[in-house]
C-alpha positions in Angstrom: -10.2 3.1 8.2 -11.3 5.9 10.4 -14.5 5.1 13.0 -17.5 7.0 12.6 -17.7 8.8 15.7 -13.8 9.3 15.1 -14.8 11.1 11.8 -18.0 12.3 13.0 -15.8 14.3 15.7 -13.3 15.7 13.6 -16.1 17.0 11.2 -18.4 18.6 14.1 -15.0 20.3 15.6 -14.3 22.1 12.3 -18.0 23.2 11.4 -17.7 24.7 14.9 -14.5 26.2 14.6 -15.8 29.4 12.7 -18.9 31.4 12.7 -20.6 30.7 9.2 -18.7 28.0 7.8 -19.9 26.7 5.1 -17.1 24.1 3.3 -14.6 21.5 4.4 -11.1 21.4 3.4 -9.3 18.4 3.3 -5.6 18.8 1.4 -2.7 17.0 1.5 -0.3 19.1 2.8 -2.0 21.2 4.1 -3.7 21.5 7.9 -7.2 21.3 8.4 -9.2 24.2 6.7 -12.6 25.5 7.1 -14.3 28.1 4.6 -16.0 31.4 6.4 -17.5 34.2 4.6 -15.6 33.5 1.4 -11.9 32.6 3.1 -10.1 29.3 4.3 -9.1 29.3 7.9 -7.0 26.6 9.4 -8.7 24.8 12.5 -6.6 23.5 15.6 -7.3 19.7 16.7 -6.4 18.1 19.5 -4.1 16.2 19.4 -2.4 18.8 17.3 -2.1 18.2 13.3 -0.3 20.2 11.8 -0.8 18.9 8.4 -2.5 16.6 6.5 -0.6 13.2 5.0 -1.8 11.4 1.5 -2.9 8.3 3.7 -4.9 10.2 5.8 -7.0 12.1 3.9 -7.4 8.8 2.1 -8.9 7.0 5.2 -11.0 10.4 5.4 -12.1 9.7 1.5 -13.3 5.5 2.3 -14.8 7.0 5.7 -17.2 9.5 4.1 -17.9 7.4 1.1 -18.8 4.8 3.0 -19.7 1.3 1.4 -20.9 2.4 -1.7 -19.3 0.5 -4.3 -20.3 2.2 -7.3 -18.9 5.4 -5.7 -15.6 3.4 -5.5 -15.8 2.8 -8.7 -16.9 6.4 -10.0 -14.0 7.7 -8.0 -11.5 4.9 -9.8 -12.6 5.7 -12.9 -13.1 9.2 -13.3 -10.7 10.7 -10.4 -13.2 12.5 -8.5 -17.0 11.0 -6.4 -20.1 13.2 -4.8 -22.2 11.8 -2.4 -23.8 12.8 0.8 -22.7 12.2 4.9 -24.5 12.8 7.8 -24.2 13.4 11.3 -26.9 12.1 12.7 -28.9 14.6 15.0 -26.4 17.1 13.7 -25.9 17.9 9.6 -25.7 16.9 6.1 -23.1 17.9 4.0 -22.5 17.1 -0.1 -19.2 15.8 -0.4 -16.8 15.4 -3.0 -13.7 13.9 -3.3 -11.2 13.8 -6.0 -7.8 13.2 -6.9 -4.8 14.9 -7.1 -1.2 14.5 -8.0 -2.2 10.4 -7.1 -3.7 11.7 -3.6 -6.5 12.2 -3.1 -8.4 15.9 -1.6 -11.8 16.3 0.0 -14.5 19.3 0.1 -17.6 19.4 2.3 -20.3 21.8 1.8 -22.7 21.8 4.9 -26.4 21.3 3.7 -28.5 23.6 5.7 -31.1 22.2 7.1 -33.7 24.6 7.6 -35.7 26.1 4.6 -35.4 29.7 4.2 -38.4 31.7 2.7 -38.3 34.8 -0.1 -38.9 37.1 2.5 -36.0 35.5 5.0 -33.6 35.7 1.5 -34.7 39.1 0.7 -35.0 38.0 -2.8 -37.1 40.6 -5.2 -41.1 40.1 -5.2 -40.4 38.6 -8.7 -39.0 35.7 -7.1 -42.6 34.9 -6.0 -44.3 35.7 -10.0 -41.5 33.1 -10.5 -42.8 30.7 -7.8 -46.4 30.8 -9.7 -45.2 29.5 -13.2 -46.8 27.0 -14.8 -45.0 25.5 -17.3 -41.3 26.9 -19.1 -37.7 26.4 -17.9 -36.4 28.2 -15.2 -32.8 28.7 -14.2 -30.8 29.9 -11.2 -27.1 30.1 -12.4 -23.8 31.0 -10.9 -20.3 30.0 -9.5 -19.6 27.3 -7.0 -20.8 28.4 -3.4 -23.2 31.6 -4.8 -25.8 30.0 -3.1 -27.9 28.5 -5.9 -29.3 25.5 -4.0 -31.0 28.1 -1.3 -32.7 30.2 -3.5 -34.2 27.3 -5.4 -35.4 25.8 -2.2 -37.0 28.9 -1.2 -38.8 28.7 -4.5 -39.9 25.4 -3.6 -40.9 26.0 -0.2 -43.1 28.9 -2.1 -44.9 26.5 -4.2 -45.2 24.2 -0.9 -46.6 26.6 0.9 -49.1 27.7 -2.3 -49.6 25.1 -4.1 -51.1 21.7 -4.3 -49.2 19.9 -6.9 -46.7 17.2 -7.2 -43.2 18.4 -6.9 -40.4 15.7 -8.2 -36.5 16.6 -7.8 -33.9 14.6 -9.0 -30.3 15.8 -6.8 -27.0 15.1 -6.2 -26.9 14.5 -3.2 -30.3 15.7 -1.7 -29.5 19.4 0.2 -32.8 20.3 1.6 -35.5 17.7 2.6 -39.0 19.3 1.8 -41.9 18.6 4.4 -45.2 18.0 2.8 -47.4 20.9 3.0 -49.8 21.8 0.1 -47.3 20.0 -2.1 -46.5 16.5 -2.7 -42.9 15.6 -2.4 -40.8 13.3 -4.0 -36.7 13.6 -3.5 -34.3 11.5 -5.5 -30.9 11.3 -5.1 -28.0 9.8 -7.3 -26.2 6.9 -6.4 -28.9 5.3 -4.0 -32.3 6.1 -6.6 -30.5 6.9 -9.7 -28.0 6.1 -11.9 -27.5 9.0 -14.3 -29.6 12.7 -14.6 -30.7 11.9 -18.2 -32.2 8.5 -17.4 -34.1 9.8 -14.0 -35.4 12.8 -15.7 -36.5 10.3 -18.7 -38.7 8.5 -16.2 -40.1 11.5 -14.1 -42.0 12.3 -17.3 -43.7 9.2 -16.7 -44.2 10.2 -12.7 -47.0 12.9 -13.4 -44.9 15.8 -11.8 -46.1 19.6 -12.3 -42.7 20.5 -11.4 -38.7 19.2 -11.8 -35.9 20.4 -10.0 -32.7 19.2 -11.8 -30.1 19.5 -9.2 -27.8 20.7 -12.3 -27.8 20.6 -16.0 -24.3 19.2 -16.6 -24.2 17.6 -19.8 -25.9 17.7 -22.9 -28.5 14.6 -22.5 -29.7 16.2 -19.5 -30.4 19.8 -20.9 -31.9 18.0 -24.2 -34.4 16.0 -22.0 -35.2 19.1 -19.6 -35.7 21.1 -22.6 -38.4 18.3 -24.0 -39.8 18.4 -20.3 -40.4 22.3 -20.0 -41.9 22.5 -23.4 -44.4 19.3 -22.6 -46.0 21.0 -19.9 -43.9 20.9 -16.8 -42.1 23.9 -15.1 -38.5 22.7 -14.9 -36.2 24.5 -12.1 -32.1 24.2 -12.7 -29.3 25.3 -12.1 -25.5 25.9 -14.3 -22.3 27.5 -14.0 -22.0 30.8 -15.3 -21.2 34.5 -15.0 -24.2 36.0 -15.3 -27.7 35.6 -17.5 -26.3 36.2 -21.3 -23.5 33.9 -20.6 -26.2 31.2 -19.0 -27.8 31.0 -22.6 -24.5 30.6 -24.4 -22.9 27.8 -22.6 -26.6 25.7 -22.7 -26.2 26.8 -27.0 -22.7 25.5 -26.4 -23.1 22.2 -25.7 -24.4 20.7 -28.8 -22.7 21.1 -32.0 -22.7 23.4 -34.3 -25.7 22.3 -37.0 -27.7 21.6 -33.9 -27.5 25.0 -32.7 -30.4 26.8 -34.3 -33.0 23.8 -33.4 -31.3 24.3 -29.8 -32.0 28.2 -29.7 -35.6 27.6 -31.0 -36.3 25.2 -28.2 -35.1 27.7 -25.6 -37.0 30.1 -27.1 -40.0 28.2 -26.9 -39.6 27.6 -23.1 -37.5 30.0 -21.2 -39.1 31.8 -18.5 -36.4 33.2 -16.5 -32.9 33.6 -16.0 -31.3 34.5 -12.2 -27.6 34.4 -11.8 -26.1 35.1 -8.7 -22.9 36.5 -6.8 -22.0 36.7 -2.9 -20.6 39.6 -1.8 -19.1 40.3 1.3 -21.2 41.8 3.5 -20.2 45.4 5.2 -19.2 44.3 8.9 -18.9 40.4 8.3 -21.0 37.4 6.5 -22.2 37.7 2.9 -25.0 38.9 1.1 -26.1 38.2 -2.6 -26.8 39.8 -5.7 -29.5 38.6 -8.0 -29.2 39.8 -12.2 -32.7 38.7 -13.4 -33.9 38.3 -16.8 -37.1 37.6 -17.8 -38.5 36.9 -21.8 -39.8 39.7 -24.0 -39.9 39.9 -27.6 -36.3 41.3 -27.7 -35.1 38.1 -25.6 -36.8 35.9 -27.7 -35.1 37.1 -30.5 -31.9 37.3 -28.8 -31.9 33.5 -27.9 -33.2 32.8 -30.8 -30.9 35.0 -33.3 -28.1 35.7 -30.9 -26.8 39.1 -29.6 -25.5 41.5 -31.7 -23.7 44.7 -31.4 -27.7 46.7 -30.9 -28.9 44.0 -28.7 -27.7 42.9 -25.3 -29.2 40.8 -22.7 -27.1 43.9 -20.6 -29.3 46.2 -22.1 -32.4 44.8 -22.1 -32.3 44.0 -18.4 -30.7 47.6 -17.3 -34.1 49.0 -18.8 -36.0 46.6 -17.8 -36.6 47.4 -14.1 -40.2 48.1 -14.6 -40.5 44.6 -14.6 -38.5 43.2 -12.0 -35.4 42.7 -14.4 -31.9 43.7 -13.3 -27.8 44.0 -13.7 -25.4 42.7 -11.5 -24.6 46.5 -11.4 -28.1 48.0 -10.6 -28.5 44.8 -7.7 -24.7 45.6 -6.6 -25.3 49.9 -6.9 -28.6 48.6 -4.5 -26.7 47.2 -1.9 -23.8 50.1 -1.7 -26.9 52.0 -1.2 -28.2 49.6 1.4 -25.0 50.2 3.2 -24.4 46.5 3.0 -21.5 46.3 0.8 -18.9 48.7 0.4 -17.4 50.7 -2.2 -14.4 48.7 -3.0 -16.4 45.5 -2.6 -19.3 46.8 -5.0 -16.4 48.0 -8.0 -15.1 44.5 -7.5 -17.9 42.4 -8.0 -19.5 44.3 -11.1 -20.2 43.3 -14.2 -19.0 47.0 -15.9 -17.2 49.0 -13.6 -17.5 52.8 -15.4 -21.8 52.1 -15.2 -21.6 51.1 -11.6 -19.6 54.4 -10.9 -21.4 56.3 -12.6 -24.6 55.0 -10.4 -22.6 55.4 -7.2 -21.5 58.8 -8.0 -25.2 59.8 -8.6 -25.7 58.6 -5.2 -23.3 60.7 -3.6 -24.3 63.7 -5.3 -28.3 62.9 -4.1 -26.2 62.0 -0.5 -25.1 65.2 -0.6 -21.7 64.1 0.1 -18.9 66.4 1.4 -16.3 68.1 -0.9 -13.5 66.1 1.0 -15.3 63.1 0.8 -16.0 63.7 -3.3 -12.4 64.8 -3.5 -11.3 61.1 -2.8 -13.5 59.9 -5.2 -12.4 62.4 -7.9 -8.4 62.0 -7.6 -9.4 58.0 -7.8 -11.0 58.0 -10.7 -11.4 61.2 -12.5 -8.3 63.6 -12.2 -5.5 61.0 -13.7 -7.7 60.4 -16.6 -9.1 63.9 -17.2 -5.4 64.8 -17.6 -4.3 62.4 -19.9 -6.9 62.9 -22.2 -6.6 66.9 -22.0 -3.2 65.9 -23.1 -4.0 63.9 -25.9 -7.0 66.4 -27.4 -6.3 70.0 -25.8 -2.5 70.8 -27.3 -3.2 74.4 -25.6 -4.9 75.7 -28.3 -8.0 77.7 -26.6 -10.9 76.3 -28.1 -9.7 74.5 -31.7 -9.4 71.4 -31.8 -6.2 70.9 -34.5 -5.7 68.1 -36.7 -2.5 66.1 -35.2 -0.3 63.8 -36.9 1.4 62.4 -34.1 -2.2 61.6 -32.6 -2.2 58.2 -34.9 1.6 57.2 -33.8 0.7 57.5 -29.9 -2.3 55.3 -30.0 -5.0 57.7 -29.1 -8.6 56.8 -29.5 -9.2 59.5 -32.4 -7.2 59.5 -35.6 -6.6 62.4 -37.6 -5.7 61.4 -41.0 -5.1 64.1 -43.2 -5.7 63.3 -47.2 -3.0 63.6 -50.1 -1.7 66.9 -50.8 -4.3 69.0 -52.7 -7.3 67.7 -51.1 -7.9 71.0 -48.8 -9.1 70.9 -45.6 -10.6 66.9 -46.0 -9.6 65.1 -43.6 -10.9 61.2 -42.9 -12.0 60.7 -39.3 -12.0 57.1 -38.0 -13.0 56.5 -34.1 -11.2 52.7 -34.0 -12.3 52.6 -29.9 -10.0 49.5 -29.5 -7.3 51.3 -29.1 -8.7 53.0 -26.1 -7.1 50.5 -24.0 -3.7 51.5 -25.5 -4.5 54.6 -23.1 -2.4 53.1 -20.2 -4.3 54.0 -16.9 -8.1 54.7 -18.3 -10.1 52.1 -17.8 -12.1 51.3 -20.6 -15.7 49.8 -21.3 -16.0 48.2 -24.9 -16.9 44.8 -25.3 -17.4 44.3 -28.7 -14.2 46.3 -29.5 -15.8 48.1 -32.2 -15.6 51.2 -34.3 -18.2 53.3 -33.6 -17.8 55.9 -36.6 -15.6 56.6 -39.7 -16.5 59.6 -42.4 -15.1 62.2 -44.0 -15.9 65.6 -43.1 -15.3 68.9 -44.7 -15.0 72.5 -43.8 -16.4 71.1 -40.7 -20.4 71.1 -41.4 -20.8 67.5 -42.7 -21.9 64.7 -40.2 -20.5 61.5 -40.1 -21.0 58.7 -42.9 -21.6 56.3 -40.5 -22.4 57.1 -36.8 -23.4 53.9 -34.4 -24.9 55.6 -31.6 -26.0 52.6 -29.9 -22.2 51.6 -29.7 -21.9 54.8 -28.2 -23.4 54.6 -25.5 -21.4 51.1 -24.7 -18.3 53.0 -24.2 -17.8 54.8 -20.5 -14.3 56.2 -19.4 -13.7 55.9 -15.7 -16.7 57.6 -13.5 -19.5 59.6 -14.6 -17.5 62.5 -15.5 -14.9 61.3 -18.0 -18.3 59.3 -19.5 -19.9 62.7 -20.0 -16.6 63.9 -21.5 -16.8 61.3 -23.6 -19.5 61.8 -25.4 -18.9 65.4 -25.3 -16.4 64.5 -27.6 -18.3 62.4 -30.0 -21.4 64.4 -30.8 -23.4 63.2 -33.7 -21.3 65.5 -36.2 -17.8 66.7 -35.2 -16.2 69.8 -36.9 -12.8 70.2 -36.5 -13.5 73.7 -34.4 -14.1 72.0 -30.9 -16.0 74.3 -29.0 -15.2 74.0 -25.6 -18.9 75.6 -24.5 -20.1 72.0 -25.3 -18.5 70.3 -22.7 -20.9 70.3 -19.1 -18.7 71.6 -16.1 -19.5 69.4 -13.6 -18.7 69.2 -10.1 -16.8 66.2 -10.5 -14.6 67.9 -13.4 -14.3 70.7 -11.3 -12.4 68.9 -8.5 -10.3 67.1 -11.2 -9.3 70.4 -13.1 -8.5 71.7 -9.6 -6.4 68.5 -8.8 -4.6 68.7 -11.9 -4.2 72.5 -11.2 -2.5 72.6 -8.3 -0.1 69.4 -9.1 0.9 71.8 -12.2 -0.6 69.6 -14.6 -3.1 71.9 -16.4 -1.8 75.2 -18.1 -4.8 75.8 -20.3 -6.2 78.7 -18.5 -7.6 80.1 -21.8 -10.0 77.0 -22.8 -11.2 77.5 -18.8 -11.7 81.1 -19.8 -13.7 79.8 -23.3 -16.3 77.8 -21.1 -16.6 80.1 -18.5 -17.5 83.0 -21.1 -20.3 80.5 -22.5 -21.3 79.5 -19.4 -25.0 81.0 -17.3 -25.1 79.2 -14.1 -23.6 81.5 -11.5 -22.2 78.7 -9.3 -20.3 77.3 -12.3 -18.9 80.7 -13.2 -18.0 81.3 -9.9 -16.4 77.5 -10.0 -14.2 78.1 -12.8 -13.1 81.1 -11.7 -12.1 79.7 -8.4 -9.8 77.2 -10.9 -8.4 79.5 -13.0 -7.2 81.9 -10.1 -5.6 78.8 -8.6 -3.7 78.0 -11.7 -2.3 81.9 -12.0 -1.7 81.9 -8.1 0.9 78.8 -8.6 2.4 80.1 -11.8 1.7 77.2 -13.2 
């Protein structure tokens, strides 16, 4: 078995390898690996190892586990162990190692060991309304590595610093050691002060905390019991695995079966106070920053968790109107820090929740920017000119400004089908808006969740409105960026006649580029529906835009 300074060594030469590394690699096969800002960089030892064998990153395995032997036994039995190592006078790290393919693989995560405050995270002022609750179940969700642990310890280190109460967490291993300030500390950690989470958090009830931080609501037993705590009295701070804050109260609702769910959905009800989850982005010009989706409880989250969401009611929704009271998206966070300047473009559309709302927000920021035409032109062939062609394809068959009933519309899989009635029926035709076949529309990115039809009615001579007309669903749908969103629903106006009047349809500046794109590429022949908006049209500058278009078009011959 490797020495401790022998393993103390190799661990302090790959932590200092890379600037901000934050995990430990140890793979078979593989050489030495450090993770920085999100990516796994090899590290050079010397003597040279090139890569790693089965037997030695077993002796790495028995020389971070030490002489535990029920983490011998955890690891036998269930192929993978967590427990702490330290370097003393250097670090911590939580270590895990598992097995695989009958090797065995190793990850540390460094524990940081100073205590960041709200203001040092940047987190929202709520974070500090949060930091004041008295009673209720908090939780701060997210992937592996989204940095979880830190936010909750710069919670704590709030209520240290605020409040004199007893604070009791129960961890696996212990990440950040809490000095006493106006708080009373006590840290327990599995393996060496506890066997299980379910049977520690059973006796911290009897351990007159005013808090519990659960280092993670894993199984069933343990959310049943931190459920009992929260509504007893206590404020209970945990964290889970999840994508974002609707999924957070599904997979809780998941884990016990199905007759227990509604008396599981009226407990969270009863004690839910908030909801973070939280993503790492990288940061514009190195490192990595994070984004915080918040949700709070209302009356309409109540009755979400209580009833479930529906096709109406989002936790999405609520929280993207919610701002007012410190509630946010994953998009309205992410659209913050494009704004900041600290992520970029391509990093913000990656990380989203809904990709067509955060264009649409970053689009309205580069209008308010003020942003040159060549700059918006790069924007517009990206996302607006490919799609604003295909669907003038589909919906303008160069007709000026009627919009024809098409048979061939149903056969292509377009997003509006035009069925016309049995012979005799006159001019009836049944219109049905089936929006999963939206997707069928190869290159045009499409926003619809719930996959729904959003209308279906018959309409005749073209004055009746829709039978049924879900305008909520509606607005669920976007098409690409802001524009094609506003085309959208253009489109879809609250009656539809079957004489589409182009005049209807805003000519933005977005469009504009596109129609230009599409122009000179020889894409776009209808000059005469340009002519039908511009003679409807009263704002000079969009006149003068469309003019500028159509002379373009008749200049190419196209």
């Amino acid at each position: 078995m490797l020495r401790k300074k022998d393993t103390d060594r190799i661990l302090m030469t790959m932590l200092r390898s890379q600037k901000g590394t934050s995990d430990l690699n140890f793979t078979p096969g593989k050489p030495l690996q450090v993770e920085s800002s999100g990516a796994l960089v090899p590290v050079a030892l010397e003597p040279p190892l090139e890569k790693l064998t089965p037997y030695q990153t077993e002796m790495l395995a028995l020389a971070v586990i030490g002489k535990d032997p029920g983490q011998f036994d955890t690891l036998v039995r269930s192929g993978s162990a967590d427990c702490a190592y330290e370097v003393p006078g250097e670090c911590r790290f939580r270590v895990n190692v598992f097995q695989t393919k009958q090797t065995y693989s190793l990850v540390l995560r460094k524990l940081e060991t100073k205590i960041l405050t709200l203001d040092d995270l940047g987190l929202p002022a709520i974070f500090k309304d949060i930091a004041a609750e008295k009673n209720g179940l908090v939780l701060v969700t997210g992937s592996t590595g989204s940095g979880k642990s830190t936010t909750l310890a710069a919670v704590l280190n709030e209520m240290n610093e605020t409040r004199p109460i007893h604070i009791l967490t129960i961890e696996d291993p212990i990440e950040y050691v809490h000095p006493h300030k106006k708080a009373t500390f006590n840290q327990r950690e599995l393996g060496s002060d506890f066997d299980t989470f379910h049977s520690s958090l059973r006796a911290a009830l009897r351990q007159a905390p005013k808090v519990i931080l659960i280092g993670e609501m894993r199984d069933r037993e343990t959310v049943d019991i931190g459920l009992a705590a929260a509504s007893t009295g206590h404020l209970v701070l945990s964290t889970l695995h999840s994508i974002d804050c609707g999924q957070t109260i599904n997979r809780i609702v998941g884990m016990f079966d199905k007759e227990e769910e509604d008396q599981i959905r009226g407990r969270l009800n009863e004690c839910l106070r908030y909801v973070i989850n939280q993503r790492l982005l990288p940061r514009k010009g190195g490192g990595r920053v994070a984004s915080q989706e918040i949700m709070g409880v209302n009356l309409r989250v109540k009755d979400m968790v209580l009833n479930g969401e529906t096709e109406q009611k989002t936790f999405y929704e609520v929280m993207s109107v919610s701002r007012n009271r410190g509630w946010q998206t994953h998009d309205q966070a992410i659209a913050d820090l494009y704004e900041q300047d600290k992520v970029t473009e391509e990093t913000a559309v990656a990380y989203c929740s809904n990709r067509p709302v955060l264009s649409r927000m970053i689009d309205r920021m580069k209008q308010e920017r003020g942003i040159k035409d060549e700059d918006a032109l790069e924007l517009t062939l990206d996302n607006s000119a490919a799609e604003l062609g295909k669907l003038i394809k589909r919906i303008w068959p160069g007709s000026g400004d009627e919009f024809p009933v098409r048979h061939e519309v149903q056969s292509q899989g377009s997003w509006v089908i035009y069925e016309p009635r049995a012979e005799g029926s006159g001019s009836q035709v049944d219109l049905v808006f089936p929006i999963k076949l939206l997707g069928e529309l190869k290159g045009l990115p499409v926003n619809n969740p719930k996959g729904e039809v959003i209308a279906s009615g018959t309409t005749s001579g073209g004055n009746e409105p829709l039978v049924d007309y879900k305008l909520s669903a509606l607005k669920e749908i976007t098409l690409g960026g802001a524009d094609m969103t506003a085309a959208l629903k253009d489109l879809l106006p609250p009656f539809f006649p079957p004489a589409f009047k182009l005049a209807n349809i805003k000519f933005t500046e977005g469009k504009k580029r596109a129609l230009q794109e599409i122009a000179e590429n020889g894409k776009f022949q209808h000059v005469n529906a340009l002519e039908a908006i511009a003679s409807k049209a009263v704002d000079q500058n969009e006149i003068a835009a469309i003019e500028n278009v159509i002379k373009t078009i008749k200049e190419r011959g196209v």
